[in-house]
C-alpha positions in Angstrom: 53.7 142.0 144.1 56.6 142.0 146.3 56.9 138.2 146.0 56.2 138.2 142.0 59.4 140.7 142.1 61.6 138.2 144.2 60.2 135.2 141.9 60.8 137.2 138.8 64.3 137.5 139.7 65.2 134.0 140.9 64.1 133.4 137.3 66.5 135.7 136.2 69.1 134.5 138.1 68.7 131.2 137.3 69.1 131.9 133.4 72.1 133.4 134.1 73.7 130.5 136.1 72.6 128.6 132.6 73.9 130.7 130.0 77.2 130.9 132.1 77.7 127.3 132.3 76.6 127.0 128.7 79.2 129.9 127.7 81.8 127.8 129.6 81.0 124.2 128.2 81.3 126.2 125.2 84.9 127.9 126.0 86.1 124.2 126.9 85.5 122.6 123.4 86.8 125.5 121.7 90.2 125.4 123.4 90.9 122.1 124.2 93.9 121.1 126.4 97.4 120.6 124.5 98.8 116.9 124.9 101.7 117.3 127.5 104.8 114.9 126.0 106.4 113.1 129.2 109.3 111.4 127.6 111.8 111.8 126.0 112.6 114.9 128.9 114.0 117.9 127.5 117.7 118.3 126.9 118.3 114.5 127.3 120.7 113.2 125.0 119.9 109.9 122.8 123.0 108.2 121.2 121.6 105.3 118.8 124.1 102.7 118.2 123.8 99.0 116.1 123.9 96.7 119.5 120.4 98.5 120.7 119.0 98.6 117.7 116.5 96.1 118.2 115.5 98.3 121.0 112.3 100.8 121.2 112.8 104.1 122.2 109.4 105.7 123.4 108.1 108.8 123.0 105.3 109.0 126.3 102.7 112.2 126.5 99.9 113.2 128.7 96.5 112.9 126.2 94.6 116.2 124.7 91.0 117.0 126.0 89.1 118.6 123.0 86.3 118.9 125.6 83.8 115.9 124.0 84.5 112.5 123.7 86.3 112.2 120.2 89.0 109.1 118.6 92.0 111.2 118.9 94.8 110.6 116.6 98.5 111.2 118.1 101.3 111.9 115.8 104.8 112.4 117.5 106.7 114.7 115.2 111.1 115.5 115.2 112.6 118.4 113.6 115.9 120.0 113.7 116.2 122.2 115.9 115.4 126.0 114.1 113.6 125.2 111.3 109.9 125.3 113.0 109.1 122.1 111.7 108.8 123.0 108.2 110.2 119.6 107.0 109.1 117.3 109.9 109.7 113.8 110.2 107.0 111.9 111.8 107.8 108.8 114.2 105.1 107.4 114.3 100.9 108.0 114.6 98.7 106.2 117.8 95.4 106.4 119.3 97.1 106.0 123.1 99.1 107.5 125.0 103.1 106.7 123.9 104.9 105.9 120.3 107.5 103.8 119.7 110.2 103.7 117.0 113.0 101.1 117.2 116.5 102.7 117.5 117.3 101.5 114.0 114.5 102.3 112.1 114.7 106.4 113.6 118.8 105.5 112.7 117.7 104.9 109.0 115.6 107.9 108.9 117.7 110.0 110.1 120.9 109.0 107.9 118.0 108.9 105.0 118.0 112.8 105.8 121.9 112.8 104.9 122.3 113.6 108.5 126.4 112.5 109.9 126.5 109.4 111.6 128.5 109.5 115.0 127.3 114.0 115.2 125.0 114.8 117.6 121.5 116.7 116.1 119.8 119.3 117.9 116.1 118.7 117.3 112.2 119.8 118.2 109.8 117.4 119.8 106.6 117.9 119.5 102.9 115.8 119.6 100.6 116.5 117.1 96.6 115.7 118.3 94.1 115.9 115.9 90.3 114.4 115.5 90.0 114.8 111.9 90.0 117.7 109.3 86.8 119.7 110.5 88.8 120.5 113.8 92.4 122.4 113.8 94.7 120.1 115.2 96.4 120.9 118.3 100.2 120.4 119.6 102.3 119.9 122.5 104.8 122.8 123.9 108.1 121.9 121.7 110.8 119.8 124.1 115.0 119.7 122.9 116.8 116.7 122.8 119.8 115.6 120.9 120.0 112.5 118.8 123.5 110.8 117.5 123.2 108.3 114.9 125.5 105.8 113.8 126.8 104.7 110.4 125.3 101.9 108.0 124.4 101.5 104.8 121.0 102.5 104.4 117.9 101.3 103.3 114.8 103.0 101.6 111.6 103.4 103.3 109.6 101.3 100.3 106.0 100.7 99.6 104.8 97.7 97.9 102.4 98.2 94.9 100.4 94.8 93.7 97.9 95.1 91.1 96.5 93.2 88.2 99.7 93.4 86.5 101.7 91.1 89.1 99.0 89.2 89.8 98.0 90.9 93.2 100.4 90.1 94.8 101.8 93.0 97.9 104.4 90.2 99.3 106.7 90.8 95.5 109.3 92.4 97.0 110.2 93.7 93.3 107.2 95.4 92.9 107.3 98.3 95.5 108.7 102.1 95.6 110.7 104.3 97.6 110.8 107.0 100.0 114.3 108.0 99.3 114.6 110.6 101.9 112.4 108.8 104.3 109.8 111.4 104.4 106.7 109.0 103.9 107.3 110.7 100.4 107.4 107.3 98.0 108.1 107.0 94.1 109.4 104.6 91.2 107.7 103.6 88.6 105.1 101.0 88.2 105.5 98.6 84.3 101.6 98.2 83.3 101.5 96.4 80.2 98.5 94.1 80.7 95.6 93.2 82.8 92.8 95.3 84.0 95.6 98.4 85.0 94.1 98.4 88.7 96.5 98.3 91.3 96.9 99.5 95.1 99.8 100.6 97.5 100.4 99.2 100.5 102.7 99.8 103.8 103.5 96.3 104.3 104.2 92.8 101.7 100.1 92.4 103.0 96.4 94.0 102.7 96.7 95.3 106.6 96.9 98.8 105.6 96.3 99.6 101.6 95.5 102.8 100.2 93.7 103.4 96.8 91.9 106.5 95.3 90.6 108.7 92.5 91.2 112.1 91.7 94.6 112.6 92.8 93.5 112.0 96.7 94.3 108.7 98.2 92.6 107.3 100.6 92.9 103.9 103.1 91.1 101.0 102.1 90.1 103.3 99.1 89.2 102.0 95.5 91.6 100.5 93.3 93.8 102.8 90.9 93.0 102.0 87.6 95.3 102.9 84.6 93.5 103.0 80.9 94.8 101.7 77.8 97.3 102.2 76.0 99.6 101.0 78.9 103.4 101.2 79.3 105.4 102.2 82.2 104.0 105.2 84.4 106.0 107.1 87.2 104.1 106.7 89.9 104.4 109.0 93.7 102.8 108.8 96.9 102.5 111.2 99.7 101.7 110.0 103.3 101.8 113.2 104.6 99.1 115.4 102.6 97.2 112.2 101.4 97.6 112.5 97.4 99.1 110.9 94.6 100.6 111.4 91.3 100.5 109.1 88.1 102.7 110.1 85.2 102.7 110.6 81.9 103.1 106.8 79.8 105.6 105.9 78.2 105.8 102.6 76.0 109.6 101.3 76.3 111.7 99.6 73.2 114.7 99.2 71.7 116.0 101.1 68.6 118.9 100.8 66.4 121.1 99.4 63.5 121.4 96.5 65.5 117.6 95.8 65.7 115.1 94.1 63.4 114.0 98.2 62.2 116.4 100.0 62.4 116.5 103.4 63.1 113.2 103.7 62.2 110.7 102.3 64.9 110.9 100.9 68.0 110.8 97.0 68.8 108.5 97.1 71.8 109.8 95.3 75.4 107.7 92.9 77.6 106.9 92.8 81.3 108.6 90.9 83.8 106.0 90.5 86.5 107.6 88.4 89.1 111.2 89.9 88.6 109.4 93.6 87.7 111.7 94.6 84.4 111.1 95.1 80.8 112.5 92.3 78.9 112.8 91.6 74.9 114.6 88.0 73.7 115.4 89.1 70.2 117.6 88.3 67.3 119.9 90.9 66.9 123.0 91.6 64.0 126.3 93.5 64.5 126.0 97.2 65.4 124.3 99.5 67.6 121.0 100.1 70.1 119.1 102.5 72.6 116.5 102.6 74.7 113.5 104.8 73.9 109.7 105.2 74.6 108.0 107.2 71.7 110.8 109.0 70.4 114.1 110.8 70.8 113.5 112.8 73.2 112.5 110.1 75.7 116.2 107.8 75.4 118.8 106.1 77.0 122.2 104.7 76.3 125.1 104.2 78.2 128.0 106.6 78.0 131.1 104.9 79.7 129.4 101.2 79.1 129.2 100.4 83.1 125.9 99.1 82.8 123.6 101.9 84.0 121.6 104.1 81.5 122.2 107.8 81.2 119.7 110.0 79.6 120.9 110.8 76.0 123.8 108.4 76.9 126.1 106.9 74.0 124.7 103.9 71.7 125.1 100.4 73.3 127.3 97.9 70.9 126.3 94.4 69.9 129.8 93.3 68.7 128.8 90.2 66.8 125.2 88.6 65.5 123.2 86.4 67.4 120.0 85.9 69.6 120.1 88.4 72.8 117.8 88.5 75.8 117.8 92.2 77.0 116.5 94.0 80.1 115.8 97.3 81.6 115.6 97.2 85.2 114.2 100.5 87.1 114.0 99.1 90.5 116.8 101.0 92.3 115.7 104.6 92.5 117.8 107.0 91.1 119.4 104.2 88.8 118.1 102.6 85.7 120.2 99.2 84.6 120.5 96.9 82.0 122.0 94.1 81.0 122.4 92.5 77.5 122.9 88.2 77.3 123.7 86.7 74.5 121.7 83.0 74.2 123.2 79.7 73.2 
């Protein structure tokens, strides 16, 4: 009896050493170690400047441990200093163990930001480590460092957006949108007047890394989107950060006016441009006045001032003498619609 006792709690023992190691294997996976971020050191000062701008600046951390073997995904993240990065701006994503950013390209997102060339920023570092949306991500302690940018004209962040409508093609440089505060936030609109209406976005003038999607959720390497007739021209965003998209209401551009073949009372309808992405009419017009409108009234433009870029509700655009006219309506630059009237030989 004496040695069923002893046995009996060896047993016991032994169960416990199990569930203990269990409990702990457990504990590991549930709080897994931060990612440690190397370099940039805290408090060191970067001051960006056109000469080095070729260079990389590189952003080194110490991986996470989630406690199994998992594809990790590293994001290295800035913020100003304060604000507890509520607007972040991401420098970059990696499955190893740095990130890179070349001194301009951080320069062009940071004066994107409307930050002061030549004034030093005080911002957050920080690593972001995630392995995918059924785990909460984790993140490295937050690390100061100033950055000074330097002054040039800037350049939107753009995606490129090839579809049936320019004949597939991602390398049009016409065809893209823009993230105008270079917050992987992109829009424009996107002329669909023909074709199948499927098209694609993509990072780069290739198919290297495309998104498409359905439902308002985009998704790499996705299905094509795929706009339904009627066409016309549809505002179109893009957001890298929380994966979705937006496609607008349509609207079916003309021209309108005493100087057109109707009149005031219907629209004369504008083509596409697909290599140079604007609407475009050749049309003969007569002596007097013209907008542009999709639908109706409410949807206008003129040009108040005549400088050649449309304001909504603007003033009626002359045609001083009678003729054939090749007209076009140019949305590429964000912010600014253009247009420009030619009178033909």
């Amino acid at each position: 009896m004496k040695n069923l006792n002893i046995l009996f709690l060896l047993l016991l023992g032994a169960v416990a050493v199990w569930s203990c190691t269990e409990e702990e294997r457990t504990v590991i996976s549930d709080n897994p170690g931060i990612p440690v971020l190397n370099s940039p050191a805290s408090g060191q000062s970067i001051v960006l400047s056109e000469e080095t701008g070729s260079q990389d600046l590189v952003f080194s951390f110490d991986p996470a441990d989630f406690g199994y073997s998992a594809a990790v995904s590293y994001t290295v993240q800035l913020a100003e200093s304060g604000t507890s990065f509520q607007n972040p701006l991401d420098v970059g994503t990696s499955n190893g163990s740095d990130i890179s950013i070349s001194e301009a390209s951080l320069n062009q997102r940071l004066i994107g930001r409307g930050y002061d060339p030549d004034e030093s920023i005080q911002m957050d570092v920080r690593v972001r480590a995630s392995v995918g949306d059924a785990v909460e991500p984790v993140f490295s302690s937050v690390s100061n460092i100033s950055v000074t940018p330097y002054s040039e004209a800037l350049v939107f962040a753009k995606m490129f957006v090839p579809g049936d409508y320019q004949g597939w093609s991602p390398e049009n440089e016409n065809t893209v949108i823009y993230s105008v505060n270079n917050d992987n936030i992109f829009e424009g609109y996107v002329h669909i007047l023909g074709g199948s209406g499927a098209f694609k976005v993509t990072e780069e003038p290739n198919w290297d890394i495309n998104y498409g999607g359905a439902n308002g959720t985009l998704e790499r390497d996705g299905p094509d989107f795929v706009i339904s007739e009627p066409f016309g021209t549809f505002r179109l965003k893009v957001d890298l950060n929380s994966l979705t998209y937006e496609i607008g209401t349509r609207r079916r551009w003309g021209i309108i006016g005493d100087a057109t073949p109707l009149g005031w009372d219907g629209d004369t309808p504008m083509d596409f441009d697909s290599d140079e992405n604007v609407l475009t009419i050749t049309i003969d017009l007569v002596e007097g006045n013209f907008k542009f409108r999709a639908g109706d009234l409410a949807f206008n433009y003129g040009d108040t001032g005549l400088d050649g870029i449309l304001d909504p509700d603007g003033a009626d655009i002359p045609i001083s003498e009678d003729g054939n006219y090749t007209i076009t309506m140019d949305w590429k630059i964000p912010g600014e619609i253009s247009y420009e009237v030619v009178k033909n030989d």
